[in-house]
Legacy VTK file of the C-alpha trace (Angstrom):
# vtk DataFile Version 3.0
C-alpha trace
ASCII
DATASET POLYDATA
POINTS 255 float
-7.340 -14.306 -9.769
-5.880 -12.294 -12.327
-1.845 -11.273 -11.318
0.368 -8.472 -12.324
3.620 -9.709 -11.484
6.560 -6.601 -11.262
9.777 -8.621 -10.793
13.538 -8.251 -10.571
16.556 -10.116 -10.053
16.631 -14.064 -8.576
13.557 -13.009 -6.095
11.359 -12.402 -9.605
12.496 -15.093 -11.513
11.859 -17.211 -8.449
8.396 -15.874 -8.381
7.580 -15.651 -11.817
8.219 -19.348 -11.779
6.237 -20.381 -9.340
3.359 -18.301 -10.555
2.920 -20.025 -13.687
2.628 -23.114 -12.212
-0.227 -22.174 -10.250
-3.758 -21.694 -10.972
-3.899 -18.248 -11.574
-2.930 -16.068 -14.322
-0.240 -13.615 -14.627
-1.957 -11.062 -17.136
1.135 -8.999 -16.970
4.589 -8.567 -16.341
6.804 -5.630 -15.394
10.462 -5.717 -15.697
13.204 -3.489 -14.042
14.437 -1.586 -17.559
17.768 -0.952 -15.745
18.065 -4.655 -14.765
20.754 -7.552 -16.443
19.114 -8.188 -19.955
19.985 -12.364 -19.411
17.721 -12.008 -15.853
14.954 -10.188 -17.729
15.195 -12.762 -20.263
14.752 -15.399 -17.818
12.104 -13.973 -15.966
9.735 -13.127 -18.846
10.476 -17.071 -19.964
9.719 -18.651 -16.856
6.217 -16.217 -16.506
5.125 -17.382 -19.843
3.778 -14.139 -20.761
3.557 -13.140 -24.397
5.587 -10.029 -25.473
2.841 -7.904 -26.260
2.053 -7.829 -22.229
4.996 -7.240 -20.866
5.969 -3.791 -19.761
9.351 -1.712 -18.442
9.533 0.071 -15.696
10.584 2.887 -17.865
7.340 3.727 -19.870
5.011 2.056 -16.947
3.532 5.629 -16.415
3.357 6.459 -19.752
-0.611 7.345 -20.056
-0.863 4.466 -23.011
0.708 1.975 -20.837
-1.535 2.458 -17.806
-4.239 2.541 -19.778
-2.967 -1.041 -21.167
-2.905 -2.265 -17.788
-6.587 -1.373 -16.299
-7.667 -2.789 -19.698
-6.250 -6.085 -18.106
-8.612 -5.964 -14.912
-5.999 -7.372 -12.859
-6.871 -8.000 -9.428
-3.922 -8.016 -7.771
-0.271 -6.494 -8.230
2.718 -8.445 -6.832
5.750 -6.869 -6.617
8.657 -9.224 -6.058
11.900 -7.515 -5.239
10.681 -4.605 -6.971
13.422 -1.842 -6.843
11.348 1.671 -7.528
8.830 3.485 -5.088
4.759 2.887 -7.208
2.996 6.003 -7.532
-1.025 6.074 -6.835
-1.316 5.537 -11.079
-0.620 2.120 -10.524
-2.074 1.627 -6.858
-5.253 2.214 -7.896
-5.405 0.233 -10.884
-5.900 -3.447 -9.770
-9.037 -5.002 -7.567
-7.385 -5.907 -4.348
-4.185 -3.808 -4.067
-0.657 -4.288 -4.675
2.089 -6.555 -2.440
5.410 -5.545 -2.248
8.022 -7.597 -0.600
10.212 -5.811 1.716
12.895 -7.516 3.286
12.896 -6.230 6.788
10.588 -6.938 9.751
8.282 -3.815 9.252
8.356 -1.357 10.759
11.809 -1.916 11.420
14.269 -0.664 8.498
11.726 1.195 6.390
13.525 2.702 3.490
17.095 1.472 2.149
20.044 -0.590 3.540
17.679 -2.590 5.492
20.973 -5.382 6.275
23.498 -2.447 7.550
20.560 -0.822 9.606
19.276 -3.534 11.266
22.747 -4.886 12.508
24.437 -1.130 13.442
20.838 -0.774 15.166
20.452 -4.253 16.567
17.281 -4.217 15.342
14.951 -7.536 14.835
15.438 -8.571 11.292
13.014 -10.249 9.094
10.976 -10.025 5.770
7.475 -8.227 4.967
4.843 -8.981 2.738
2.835 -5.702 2.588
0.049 -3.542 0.750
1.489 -0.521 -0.589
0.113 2.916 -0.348
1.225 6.065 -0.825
4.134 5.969 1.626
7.304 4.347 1.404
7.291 0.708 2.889
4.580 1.820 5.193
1.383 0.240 4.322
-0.614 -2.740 5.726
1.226 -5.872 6.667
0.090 -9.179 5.444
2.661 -11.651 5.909
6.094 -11.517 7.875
8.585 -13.931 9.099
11.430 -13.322 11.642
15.247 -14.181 10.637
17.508 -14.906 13.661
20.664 -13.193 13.651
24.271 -14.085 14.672
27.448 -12.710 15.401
29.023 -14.659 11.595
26.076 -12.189 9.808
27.208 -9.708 7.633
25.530 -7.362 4.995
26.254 -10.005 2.428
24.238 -12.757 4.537
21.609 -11.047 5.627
20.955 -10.047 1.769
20.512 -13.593 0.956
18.733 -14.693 3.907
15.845 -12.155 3.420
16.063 -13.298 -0.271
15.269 -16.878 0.210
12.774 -15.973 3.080
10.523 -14.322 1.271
10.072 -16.480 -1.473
9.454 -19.127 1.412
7.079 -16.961 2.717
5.171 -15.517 -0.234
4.957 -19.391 -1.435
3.642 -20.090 1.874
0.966 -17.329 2.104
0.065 -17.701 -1.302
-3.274 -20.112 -0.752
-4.435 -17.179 1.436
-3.902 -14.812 -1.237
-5.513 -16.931 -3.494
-8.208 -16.663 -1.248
-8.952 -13.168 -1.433
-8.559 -12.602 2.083
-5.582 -11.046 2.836
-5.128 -9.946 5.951
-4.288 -6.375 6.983
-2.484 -5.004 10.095
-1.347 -1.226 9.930
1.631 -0.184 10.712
2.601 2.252 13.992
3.853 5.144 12.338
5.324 5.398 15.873
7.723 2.838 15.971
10.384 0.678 13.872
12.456 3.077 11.556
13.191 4.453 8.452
16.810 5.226 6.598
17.496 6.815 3.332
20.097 5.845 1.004
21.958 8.445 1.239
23.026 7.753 5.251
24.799 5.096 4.491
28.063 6.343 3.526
28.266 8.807 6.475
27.050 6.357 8.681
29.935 3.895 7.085
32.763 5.873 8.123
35.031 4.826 11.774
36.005 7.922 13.148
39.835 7.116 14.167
39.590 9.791 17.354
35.783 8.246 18.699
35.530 5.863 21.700
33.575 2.911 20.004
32.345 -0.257 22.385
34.138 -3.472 20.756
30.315 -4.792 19.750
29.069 -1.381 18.136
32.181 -1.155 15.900
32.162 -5.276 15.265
28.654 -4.432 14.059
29.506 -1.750 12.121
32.097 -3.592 10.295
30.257 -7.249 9.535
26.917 -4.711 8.841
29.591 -3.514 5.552
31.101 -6.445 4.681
29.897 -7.641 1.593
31.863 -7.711 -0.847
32.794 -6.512 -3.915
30.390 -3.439 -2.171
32.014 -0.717 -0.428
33.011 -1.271 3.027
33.278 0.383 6.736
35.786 3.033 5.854
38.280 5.699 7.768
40.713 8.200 6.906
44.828 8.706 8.273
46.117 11.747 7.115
45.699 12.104 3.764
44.605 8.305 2.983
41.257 6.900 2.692
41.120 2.654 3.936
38.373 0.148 3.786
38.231 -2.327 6.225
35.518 -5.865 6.234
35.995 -8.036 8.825
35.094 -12.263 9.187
33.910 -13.398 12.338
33.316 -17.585 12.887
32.105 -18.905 16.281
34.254 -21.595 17.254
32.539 -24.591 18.634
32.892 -26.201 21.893
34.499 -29.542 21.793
31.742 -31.071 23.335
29.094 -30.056 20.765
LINES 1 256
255 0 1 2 3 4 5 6 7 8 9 10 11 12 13 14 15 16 17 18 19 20 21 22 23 24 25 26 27 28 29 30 31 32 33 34 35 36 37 38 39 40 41 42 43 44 45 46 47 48 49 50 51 52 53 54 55 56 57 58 59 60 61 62 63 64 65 66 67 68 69 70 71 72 73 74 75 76 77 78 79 80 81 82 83 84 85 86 87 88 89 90 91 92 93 94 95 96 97 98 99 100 101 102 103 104 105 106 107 108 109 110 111 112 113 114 115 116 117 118 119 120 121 122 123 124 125 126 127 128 129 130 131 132 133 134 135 136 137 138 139 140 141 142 143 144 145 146 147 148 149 150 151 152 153 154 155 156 157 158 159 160 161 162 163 164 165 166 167 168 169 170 171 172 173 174 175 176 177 178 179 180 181 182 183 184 185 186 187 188 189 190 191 192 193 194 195 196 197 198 199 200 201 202 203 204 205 206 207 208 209 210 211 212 213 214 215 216 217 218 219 220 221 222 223 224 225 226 227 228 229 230 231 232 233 234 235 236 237 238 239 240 241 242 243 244 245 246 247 248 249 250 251 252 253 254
């Protein structure tokens, strides 16, 4: 199977690295142009692809650089913590499709802040493996895997946790994706949800006059806590405050 890997951060390098060291070949590789320079670095090292196939997300659509890419015949595009929405120029181009890893438990937390949502929502948290299509984080599931929550999660924990699951999970599937045979469950427009990036602040901020119940504002504050990020935030007066908050479950003495 021929593999077009997109990659970013620790997720891509992860992935990149693993890739290599299977059977298949990565014909190309797509970096985040806005990305750290040393991680880009890495990642294109540990994906052993020569320079003269690897691409930025920054010319991608460029009509010279798609045209690059169908010349490859890839079969399948993986896109491993990939940060920007792919338009239907790059759907289309390989065999199979592309998979995107999304860390929430489609079709829960579509969109952005997927770790404040789905802890001010108490929604079930998790990591998705799916096709993409012209949506946003709305097409075909393939893989997922639940992540159990607790009252010590924050932003910060959940950000890691979804990290290291879906490596674990894309490893995991991979034999089946080797296989061709990726399975395909659509999603119910219906349920789950969807945020933009652009809530969060608003939805950040502790009205001082509002009647909160002690969980919905704990949840509010560990679902911003992460620093050096901004956190859950109020004004007095004239004054603007940030507050996190750290919350450890204290075990029984007879555990």
């Amino acid at each position: 199977m021929n593999i077009g890997l997109f990659a970013s951060g620790k997720v891509g390098l992860e992935i990149a690295g693993f890739l290599r060291q299977s059977s298949e070949s990565i014909v190309c590789l797509a970096l985040d142009a806005r990305g750290d320079a040393l991680t880009n670095k890495a990642i294109a090292d540990a994906s052993g692809v020569p320079p003269d196939r690897i691409f930025h997300s920054d010319t991608l659509y460029q009509p010279e650089r798609l045209a690059e890419l169908q010349a490859l015949s890839p079969d399948l595009f993986v896109l491993s913590w990939w940060p920007y929405i792919v338009k239907k120029d790059l759907i289309d181009i390989p065999r199979i499709g592309c998979l995107n890893f999304h860390p929430s438990l489609l079709p829960y937390n579509r969109g952005k802040h997927y770790n404040f949502w789905t802890l001010v929502e108490d929604t079930p948290f998790g990591v998705t493996i799916h096709f993409v299509n012209d949506g946003v984080d709305s097409g075909d599931i393939a893989f997922q895997a639940r992540i159990d929550k607790s009252w010590e999660d924050t932003g910060e924990t959940l950000y890691y946790k979804a990290q290291e699951e879906i490596v674990r999970l894309f490893k995991e599937s991979f034999p089946i994706i080797q296989s061709g045979r990726i399975p395909r469950a659509p999603q119910d427009a219906s349920q789950g949800s969807f945020h933009l990036g652009r809530e969060l602040d608003s939805a950040s901020q502790i009205d001082l006059e509002k009647r909160y119940s002690a969980r919905d504002l704990l949840n509010l504050l560990r679902a911003r806590t992460f620093p050096p990020h901004p956190a859950a935030w109020f004004i007095d007066g004239n004054e603007k405050y940030e507050v996190r908050v750290s919350i450890r479950r204290i075990p029984d003495p007879e555990d």
